[in-house]
ZALO-561274 format. One record per residue (C-alpha): residue number from 0; residue in one letter; x, y, z. Coordinates in steps of 0.2 Angstrom, whole numbers, plus 5000, padded with zeros to 4 digits. Layout:
! ZALO-561274
+-----+--------+------+-------+------+
| num | residu | east | north |   up |
+-----+--------+------+-------+------+
| NUM |      a |    X |     Y |    Z |
...
+-----+--------+------+-------+------+
END
This chain:
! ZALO-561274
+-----+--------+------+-------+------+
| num | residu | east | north |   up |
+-----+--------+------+-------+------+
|   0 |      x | 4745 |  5060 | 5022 |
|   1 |      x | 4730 |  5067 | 5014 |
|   2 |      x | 4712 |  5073 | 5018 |
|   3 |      x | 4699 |  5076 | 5006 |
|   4 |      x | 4681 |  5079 | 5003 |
|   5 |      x | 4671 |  5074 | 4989 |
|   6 |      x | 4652 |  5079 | 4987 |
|   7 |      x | 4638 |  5086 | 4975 |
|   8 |      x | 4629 |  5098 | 4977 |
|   9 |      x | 4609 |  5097 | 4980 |
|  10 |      x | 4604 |  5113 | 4970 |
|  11 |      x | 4616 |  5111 | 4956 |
|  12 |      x | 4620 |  5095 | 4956 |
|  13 |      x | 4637 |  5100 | 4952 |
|  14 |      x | 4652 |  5087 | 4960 |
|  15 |      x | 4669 |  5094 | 4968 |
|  16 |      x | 4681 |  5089 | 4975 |
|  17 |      x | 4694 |  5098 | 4987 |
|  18 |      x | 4708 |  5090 | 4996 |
|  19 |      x | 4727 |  5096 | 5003 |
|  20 |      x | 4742 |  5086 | 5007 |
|  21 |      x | 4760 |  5085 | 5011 |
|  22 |      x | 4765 |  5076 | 4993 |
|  23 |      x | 4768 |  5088 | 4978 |
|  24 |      x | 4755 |  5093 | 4964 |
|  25 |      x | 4740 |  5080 | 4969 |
|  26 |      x | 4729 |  5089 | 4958 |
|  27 |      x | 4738 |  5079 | 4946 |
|  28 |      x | 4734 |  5061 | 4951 |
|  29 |      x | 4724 |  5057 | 4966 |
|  30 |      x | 4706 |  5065 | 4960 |
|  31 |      x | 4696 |  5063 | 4945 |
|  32 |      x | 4679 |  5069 | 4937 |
|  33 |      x | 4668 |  5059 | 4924 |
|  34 |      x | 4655 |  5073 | 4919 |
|  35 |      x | 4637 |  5069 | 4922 |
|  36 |      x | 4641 |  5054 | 4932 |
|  37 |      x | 4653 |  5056 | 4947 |
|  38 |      x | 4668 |  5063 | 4955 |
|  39 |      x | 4683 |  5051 | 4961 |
|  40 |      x | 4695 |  5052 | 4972 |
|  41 |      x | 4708 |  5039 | 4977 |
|  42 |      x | 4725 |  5042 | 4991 |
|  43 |      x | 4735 |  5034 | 5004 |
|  44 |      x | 4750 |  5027 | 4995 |
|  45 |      x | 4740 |  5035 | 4979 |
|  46 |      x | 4740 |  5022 | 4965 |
|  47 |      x | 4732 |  5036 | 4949 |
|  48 |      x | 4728 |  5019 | 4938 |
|  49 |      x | 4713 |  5015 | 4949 |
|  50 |      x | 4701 |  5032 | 4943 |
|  51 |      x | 4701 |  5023 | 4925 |
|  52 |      x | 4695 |  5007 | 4931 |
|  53 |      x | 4681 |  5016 | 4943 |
|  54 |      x | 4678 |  5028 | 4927 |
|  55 |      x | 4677 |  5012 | 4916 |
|  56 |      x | 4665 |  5005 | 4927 |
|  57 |      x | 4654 |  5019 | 4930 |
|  58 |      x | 4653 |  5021 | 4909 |
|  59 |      x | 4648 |  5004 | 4909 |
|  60 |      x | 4634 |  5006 | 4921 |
|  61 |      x | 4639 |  5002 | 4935 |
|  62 |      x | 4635 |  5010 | 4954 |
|  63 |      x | 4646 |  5019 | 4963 |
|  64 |      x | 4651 |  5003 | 4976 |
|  65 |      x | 4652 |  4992 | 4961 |
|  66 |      x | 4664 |  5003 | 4952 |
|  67 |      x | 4675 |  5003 | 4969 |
|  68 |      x | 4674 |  4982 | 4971 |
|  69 |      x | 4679 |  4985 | 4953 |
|  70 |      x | 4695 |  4996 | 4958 |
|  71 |      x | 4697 |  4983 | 4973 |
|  72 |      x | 4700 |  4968 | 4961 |
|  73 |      x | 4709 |  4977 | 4947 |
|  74 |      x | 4723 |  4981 | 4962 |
|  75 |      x | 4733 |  4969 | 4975 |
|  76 |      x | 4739 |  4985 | 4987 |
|  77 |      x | 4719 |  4990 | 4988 |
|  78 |      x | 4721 |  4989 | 5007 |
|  79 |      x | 4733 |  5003 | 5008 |
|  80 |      x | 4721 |  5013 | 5000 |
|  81 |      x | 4708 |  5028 | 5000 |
|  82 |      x | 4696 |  5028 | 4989 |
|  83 |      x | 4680 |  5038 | 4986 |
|  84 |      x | 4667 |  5037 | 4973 |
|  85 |      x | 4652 |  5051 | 4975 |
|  86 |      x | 4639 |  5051 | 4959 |
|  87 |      x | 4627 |  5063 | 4951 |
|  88 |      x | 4613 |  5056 | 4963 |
|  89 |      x | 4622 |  5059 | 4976 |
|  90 |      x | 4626 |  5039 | 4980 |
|  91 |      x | 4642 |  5037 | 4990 |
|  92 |      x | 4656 |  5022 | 4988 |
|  93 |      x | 4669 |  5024 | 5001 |
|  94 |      x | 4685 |  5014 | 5005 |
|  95 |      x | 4698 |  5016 | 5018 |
|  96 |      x | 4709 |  5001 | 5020 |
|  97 |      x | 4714 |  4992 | 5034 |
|  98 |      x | 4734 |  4995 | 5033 |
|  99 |      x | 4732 |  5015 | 5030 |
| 100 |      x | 4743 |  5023 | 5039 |
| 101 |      x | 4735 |  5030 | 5053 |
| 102 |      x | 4724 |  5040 | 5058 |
| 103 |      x | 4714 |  5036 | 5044 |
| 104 |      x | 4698 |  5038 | 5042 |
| 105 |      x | 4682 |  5042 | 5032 |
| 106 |      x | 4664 |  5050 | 5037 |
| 107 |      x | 4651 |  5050 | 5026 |
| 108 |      x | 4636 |  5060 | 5023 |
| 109 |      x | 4622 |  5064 | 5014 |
| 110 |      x | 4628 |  5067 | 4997 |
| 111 |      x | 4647 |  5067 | 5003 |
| 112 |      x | 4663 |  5059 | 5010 |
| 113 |      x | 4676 |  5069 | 5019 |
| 114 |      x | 4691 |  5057 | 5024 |
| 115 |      x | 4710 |  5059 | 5026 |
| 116 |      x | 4727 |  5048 | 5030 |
| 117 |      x | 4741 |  5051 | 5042 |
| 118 |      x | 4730 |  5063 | 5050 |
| 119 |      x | 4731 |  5072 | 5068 |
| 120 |      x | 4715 |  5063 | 5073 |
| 121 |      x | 4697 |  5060 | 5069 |
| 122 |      x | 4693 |  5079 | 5074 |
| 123 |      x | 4701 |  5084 | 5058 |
| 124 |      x | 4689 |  5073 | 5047 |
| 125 |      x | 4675 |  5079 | 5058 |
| 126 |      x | 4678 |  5097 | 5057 |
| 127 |      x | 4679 |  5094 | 5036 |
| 128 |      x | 4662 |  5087 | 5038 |
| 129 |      x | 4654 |  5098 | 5049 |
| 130 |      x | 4661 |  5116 | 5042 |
| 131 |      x | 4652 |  5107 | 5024 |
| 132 |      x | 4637 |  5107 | 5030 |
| 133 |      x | 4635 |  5121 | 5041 |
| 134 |      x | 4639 |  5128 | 5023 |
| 135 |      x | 4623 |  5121 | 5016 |
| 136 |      x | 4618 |  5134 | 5004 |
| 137 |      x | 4633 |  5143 | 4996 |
| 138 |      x | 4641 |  5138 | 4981 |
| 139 |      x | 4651 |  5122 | 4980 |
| 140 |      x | 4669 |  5127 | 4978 |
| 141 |      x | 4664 |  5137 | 4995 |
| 142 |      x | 4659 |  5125 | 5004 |
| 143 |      x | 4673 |  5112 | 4996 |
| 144 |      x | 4687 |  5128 | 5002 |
| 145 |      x | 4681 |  5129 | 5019 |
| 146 |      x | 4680 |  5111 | 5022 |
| 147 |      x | 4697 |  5111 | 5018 |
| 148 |      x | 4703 |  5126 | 5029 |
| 149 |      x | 4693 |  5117 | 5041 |
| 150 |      x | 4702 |  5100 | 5042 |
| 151 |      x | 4719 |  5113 | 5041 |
| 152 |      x | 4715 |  5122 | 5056 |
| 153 |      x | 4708 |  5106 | 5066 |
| 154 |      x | 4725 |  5100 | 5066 |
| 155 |      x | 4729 |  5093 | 5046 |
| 156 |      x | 4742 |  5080 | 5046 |
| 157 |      x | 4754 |  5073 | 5058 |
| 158 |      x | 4768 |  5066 | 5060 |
| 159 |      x | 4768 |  5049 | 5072 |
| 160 |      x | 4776 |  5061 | 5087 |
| 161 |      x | 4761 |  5074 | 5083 |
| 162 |      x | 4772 |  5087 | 5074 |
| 163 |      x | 4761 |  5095 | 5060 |
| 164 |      x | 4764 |  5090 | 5043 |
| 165 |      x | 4763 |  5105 | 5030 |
| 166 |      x | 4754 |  5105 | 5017 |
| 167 |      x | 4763 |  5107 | 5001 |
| 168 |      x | 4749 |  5108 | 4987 |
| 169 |      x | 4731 |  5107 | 4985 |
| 170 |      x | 4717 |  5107 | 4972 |
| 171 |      x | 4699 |  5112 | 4971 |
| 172 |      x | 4688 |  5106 | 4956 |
| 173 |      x | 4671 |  5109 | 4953 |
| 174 |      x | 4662 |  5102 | 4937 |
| 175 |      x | 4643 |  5102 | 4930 |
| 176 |      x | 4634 |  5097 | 4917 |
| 177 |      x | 4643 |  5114 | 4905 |
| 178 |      x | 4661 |  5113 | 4905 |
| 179 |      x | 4662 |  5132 | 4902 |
| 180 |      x | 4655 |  5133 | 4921 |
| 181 |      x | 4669 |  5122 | 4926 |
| 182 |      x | 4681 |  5129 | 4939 |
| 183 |      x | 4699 |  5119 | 4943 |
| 184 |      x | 4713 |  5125 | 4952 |
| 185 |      x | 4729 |  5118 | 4960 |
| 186 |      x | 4741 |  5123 | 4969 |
| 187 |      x | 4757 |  5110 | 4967 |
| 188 |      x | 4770 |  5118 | 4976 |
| 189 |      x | 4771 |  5129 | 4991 |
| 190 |      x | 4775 |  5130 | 5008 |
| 191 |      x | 4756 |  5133 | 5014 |
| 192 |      x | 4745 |  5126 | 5001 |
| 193 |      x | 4730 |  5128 | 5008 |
| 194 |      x | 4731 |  5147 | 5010 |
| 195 |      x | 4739 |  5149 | 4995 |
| 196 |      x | 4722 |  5140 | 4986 |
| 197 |      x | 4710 |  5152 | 4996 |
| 198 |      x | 4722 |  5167 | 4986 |
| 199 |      x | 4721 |  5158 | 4969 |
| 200 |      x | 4700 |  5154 | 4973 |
| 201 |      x | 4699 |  5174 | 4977 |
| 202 |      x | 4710 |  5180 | 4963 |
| 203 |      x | 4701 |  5167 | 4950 |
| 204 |      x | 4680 |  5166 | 4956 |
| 205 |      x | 4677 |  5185 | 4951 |
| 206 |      x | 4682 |  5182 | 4935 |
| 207 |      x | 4669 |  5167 | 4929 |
| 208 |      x | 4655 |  5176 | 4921 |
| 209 |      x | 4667 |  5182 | 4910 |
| 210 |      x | 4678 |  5165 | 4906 |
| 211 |      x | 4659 |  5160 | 4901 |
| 212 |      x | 4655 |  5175 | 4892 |
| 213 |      x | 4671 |  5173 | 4882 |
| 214 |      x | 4666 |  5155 | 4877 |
| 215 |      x | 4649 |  5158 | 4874 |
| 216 |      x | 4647 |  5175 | 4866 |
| 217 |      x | 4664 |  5180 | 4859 |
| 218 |      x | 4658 |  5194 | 4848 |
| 219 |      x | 4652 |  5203 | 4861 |
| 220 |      x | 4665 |  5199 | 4874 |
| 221 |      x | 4677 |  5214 | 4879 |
| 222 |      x | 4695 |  5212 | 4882 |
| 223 |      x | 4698 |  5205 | 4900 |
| 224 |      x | 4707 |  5218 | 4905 |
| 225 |      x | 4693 |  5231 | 4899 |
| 226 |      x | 4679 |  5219 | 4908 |
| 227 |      x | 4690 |  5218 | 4925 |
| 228 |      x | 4690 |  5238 | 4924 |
| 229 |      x | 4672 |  5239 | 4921 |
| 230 |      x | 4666 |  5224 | 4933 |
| 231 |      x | 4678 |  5221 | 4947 |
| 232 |      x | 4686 |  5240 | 4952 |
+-----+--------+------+-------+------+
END
């Protein structure tokens, strides 16, 4: 019970990923970045050891729909998966199985895949899709938020009488080619996860030139609280 978008982004070339659901801290164990080559992504009755084997592959060469056949043989429950494998080039590998509990479901688009499980309906997977591109410009953890609150708000998960499902933790990570520029954030427990990453995303993004100040020119960085004063008031 989890819906997802993976994508890069065409002017960076940065990847990210942002996804929500009702099981605790998935930051932790359903997504997965290997810099330079892709970003990973696997769910529905999550099974963590299958972003190795796609990282394996992908380190040995492979593309991303040969690194998911890879994950497909290295795991006999592959048709209870989610899995989604976007590179640097922008190549999408997508994988929804059969016995995913429904709705499941997947789209995917130019340089993207936005998918989800025990959702309200293919209009959640479409509204992830479509609030990402009409986004088409701004920076990638944007984009990857909105999408997010996007699937949320076109119903999120469900329960099999249509109930919503809350979701209780979230995670939004973007990664490029400097790990100082990287940005990861999760949210493992809470009640309204979702919102509670769009707080976290406000409180954190002001505060990145100065986490890459810091690494990059620590003789001449202030103390946070002296830059915060100076930047941010």
């Amino acid at each position: 019970m989890t819906y997802t978008i993976v994508a890069r982004c065409p002017e960076t070339q940065r990847l990210g990923i942002g996804i929500a659901t009702y099981s605790l801290g998935v930051g932790g164990y359903c997504p997965f970045m290997l810099r330079g080559k892709a970003a990973i992504s696997t769910q529905a009755f999550a099974n963590p050891a299958l972003g190795p084997v796609a990282i394996s592959a992908l380190e040995g060469g492979a593309t991303p729909q040969q690194a998911l056949r890879a994950t497909a043989e290295a795991d006999p429950g592959f048709a209870y998966r989610q899995v989604c494998i976007v590179s640097q080039d922008g190549a999408v590998a997508m994988h929804t199985g059969p016995t995913t509990r429904p709705w499941a479901g997947h789209h995917v688009g130019k340089g993207y895949a936005a998918f989800g499980n025990v959702l309200k309906g293919e209009a959640v997977v479409a509204a992830i899709a479509g609030a990402f591109e009409a986004s088409s410009g701004q920076r990638l953890d944007e984009r990857l938020l909105a999408a997010i609150e996007a699937g949320r708000d076109a119903g999120g998960q469900a329960a099999a009488d249509g109930a919503h499902i809350p979701e209780r933790s979230a995670a939004l990570i973007v990664a490029g080619a400097d790990v100082v520029e990287d940005l990861n954030l999760r949210v493992d427990l809470h009640d309204d996860a979702v919102t509670e990453l769009r707080r976290v995303h406000a409180g954190y993004a002001p505060y990145l030139p100065y986490y890459a100040l810091r690494a990059r020119d620590p003789k001449n960085t202030p103390a946070q609280d002296v830059w915060a004063r100076e930047n941010l008031s």
